[in-house]
DRENDONU-761695 format. One record per residue (C-alpha): x, y, z. Coordinates in nm, 3 decimals, padded with zeros to 5 digits, m for minus. Example, Ala and Ser with C-alpha at 12.3 -4.5 7.8 and 13.67 -1.06 7.14 Angstrom:
% residues 2
+---------+---------+---------+
:      xx :      yy :      zz :
+---------+---------+---------+
:  01.230 : m00.450 :  00.780 :
:  01.367 : m00.106 :  00.714 :
+---------+---------+---------+
***
This chain:
% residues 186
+---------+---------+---------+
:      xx :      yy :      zz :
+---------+---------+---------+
:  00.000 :  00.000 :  00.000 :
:  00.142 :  00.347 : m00.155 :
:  00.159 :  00.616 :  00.130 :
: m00.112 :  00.806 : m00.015 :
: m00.347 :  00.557 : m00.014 :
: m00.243 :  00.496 :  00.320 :
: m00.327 :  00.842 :  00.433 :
: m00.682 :  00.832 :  00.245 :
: m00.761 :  00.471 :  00.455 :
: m00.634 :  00.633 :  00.738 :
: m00.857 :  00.966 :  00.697 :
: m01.173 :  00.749 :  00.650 :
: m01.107 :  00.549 :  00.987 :
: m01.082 :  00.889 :  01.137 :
: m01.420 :  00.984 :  00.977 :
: m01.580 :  00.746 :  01.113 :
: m01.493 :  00.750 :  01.458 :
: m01.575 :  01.114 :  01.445 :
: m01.939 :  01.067 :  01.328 :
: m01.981 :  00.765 :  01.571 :
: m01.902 :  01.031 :  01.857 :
: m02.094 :  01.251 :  01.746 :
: m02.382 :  01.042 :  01.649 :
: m02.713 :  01.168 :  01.796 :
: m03.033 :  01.070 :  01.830 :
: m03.305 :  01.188 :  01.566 :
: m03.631 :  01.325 :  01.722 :
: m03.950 :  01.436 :  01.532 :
: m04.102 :  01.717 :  01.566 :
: m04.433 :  01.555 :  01.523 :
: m04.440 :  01.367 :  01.857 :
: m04.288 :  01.229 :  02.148 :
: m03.974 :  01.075 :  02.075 :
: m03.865 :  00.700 :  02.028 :
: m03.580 :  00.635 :  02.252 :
: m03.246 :  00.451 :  02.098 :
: m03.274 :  00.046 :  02.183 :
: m03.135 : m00.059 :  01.823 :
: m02.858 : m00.207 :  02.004 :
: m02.715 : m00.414 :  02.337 :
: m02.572 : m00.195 :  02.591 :
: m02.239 : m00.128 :  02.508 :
: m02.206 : m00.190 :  02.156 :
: m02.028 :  00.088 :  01.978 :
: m02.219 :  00.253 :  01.655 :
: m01.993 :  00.388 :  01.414 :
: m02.255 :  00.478 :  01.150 :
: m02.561 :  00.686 :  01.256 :
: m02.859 :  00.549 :  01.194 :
: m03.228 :  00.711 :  01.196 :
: m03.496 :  00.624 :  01.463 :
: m03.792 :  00.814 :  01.497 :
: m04.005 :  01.013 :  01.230 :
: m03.712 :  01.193 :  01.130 :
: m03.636 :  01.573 :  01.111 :
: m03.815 :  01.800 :  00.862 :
: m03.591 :  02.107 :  00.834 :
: m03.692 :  02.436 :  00.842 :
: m03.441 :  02.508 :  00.527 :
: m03.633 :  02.274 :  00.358 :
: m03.794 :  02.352 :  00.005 :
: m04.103 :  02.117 :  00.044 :
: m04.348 :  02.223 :  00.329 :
: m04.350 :  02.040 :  00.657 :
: m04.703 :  01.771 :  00.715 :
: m04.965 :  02.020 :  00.864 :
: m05.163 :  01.894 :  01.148 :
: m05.500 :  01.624 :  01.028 :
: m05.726 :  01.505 :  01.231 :
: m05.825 :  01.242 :  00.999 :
: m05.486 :  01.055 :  00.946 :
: m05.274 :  00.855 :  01.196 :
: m05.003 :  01.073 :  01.384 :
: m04.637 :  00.926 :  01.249 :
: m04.553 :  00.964 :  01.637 :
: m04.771 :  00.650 :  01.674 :
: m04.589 :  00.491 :  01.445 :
: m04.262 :  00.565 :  01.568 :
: m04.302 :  00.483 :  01.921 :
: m04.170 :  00.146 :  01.817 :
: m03.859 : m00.036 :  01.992 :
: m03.572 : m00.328 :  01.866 :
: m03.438 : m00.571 :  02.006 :
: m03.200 : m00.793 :  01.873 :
: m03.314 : m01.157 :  01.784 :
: m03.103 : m01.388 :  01.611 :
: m02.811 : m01.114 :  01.522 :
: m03.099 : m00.940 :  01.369 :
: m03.300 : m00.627 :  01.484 :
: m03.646 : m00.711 :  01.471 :
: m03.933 : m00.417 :  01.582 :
: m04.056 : m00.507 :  01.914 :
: m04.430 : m00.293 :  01.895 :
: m04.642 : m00.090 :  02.130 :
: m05.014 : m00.257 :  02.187 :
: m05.149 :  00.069 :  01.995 :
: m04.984 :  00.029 :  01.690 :
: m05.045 : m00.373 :  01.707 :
: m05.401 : m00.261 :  01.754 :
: m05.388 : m00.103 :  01.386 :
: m05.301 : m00.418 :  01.204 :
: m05.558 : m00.481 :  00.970 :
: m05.768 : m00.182 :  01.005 :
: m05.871 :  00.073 :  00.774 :
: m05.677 :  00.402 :  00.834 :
: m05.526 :  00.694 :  00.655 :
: m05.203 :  00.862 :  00.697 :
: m05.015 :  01.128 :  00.527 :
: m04.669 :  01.187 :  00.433 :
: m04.425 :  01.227 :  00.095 :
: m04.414 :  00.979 : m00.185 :
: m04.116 :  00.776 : m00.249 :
: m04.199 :  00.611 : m00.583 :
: m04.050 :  00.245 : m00.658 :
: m04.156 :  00.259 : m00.992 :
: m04.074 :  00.419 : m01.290 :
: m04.372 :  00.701 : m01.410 :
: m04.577 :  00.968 : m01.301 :
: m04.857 :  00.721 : m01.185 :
: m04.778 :  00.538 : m00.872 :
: m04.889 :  00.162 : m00.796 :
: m04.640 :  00.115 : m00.544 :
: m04.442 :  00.376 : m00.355 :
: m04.304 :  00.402 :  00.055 :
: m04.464 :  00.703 :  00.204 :
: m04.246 :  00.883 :  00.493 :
: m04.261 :  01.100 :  00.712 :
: m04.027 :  01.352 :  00.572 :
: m03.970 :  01.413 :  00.215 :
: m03.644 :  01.227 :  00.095 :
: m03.540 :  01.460 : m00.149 :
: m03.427 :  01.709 :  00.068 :
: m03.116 :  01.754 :  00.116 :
: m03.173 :  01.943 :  00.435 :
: m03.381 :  01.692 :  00.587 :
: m03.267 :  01.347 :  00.821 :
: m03.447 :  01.047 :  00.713 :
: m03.585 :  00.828 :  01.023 :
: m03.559 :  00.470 :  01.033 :
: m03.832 :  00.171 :  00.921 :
: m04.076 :  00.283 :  01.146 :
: m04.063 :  00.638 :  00.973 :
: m04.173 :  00.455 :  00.627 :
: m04.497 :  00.314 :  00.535 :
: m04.532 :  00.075 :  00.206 :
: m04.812 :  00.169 : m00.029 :
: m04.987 : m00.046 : m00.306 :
: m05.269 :  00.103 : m00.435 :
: m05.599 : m00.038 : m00.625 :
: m05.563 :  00.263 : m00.879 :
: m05.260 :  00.447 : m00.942 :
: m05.184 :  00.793 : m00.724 :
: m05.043 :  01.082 : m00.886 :
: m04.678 :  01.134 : m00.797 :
: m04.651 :  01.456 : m00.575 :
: m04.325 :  01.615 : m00.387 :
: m04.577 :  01.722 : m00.143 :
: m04.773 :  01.542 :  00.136 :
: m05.017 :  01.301 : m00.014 :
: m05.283 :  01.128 :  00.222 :
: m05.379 :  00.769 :  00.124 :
: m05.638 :  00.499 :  00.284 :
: m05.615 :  00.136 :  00.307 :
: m05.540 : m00.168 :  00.541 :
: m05.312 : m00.113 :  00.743 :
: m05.062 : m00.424 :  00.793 :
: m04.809 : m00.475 :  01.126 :
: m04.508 : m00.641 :  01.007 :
: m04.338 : m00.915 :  01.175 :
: m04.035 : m01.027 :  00.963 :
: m04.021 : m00.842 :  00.639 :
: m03.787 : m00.921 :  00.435 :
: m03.647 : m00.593 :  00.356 :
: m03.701 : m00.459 :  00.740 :
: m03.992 : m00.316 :  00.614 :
: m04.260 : m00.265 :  00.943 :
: m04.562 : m00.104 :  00.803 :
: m04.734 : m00.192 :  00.452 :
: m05.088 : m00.049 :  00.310 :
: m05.255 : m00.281 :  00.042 :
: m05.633 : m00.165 : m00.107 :
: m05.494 :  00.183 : m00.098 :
: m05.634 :  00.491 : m00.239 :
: m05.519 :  00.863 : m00.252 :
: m05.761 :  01.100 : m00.029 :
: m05.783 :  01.488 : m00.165 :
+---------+---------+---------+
***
């Protein structure tokens, strides 16, 4: 190994040491916080990682959710803990959001299309709008997957859709919320 690309591996490490120490925890402005369980006691983090509904910036181009009535808070959502099973994290839920599963709610939040096209099948709603730079992304329980009976036009703003709800138990892509029979709401 040349000495320069010693001194590049060697300013990485130091990166990431740096943002493990100064990792913090990601609260949401739109409820109570989730507190950090994602891992044992005293297990070192070197990469953050979101928890919580995540942080809608006040720099951001793309207005924050405003306050509905008729749509599930995302600080229900969120007030979901881990635990690790089987060297995986696995969502260990509250009794009101296991309540949910199967139910017919809405909720609001900003499209994150999976598809291709300006008509939207299947998307992940969260609960801050990913393509902001100036916004922090939360983790799983800050995402909700969407398939809808009739395609949703895509919108950089908050969208509100209705459906069953679903509690996941072991997604495979540590997914923990999913909506099926969805449909947008004006």
């Amino acid at each position: 190994m040349n000495r320069c690309h010693r001194s590049f591996v060697f300013a990485g490490a130091c990166w990431l040491l740096t943002a493990g120490a100064c990792a913090q925890a990601l609260y949401s402005p739109l409820g109570s916080p989730a507190p950090a369980t994602s891992a044992p006691a005293g297990t070192p983090s070197l990469v953050p990682h979101g928890q919580g509904a995540g942080v809608h910036s006040p720099l951001s181009p793309f207005a924050p959710l405003r306050a509905r009535s008729d749509v599930l808070a995302w600080s229900v959502l969120t007030d979901v803990k881990t635990r690790i099973e089987n060297r995986r994290m696995v969502p260990v839920y509250p009794p009101a959001v296991t309540a949910l599963d199967q139910k017919k709610i809405r909720i609001q939040g900003f499209m994150m299309p999976l598809e291709p096209g300006e008509q939207q099948r299947h998307f992940l709603l969260a609960s801050v709008p990913l393509t902001c730079s100036f916004c922090t992304p939360g983790g799983p329980e800050s995402m909700v997957e969407v398939r809808t009976r009739a395609p949703v036009k895509y919108s950089q703003g908050a969208v509100v859709v209705e459906g069953r709800f679903h509690v996941l138990q072991n997604d495979p892509y540590g997914l923990y919320y999913r909506f099926t029979e969805a449909v947008g709401v004006e």
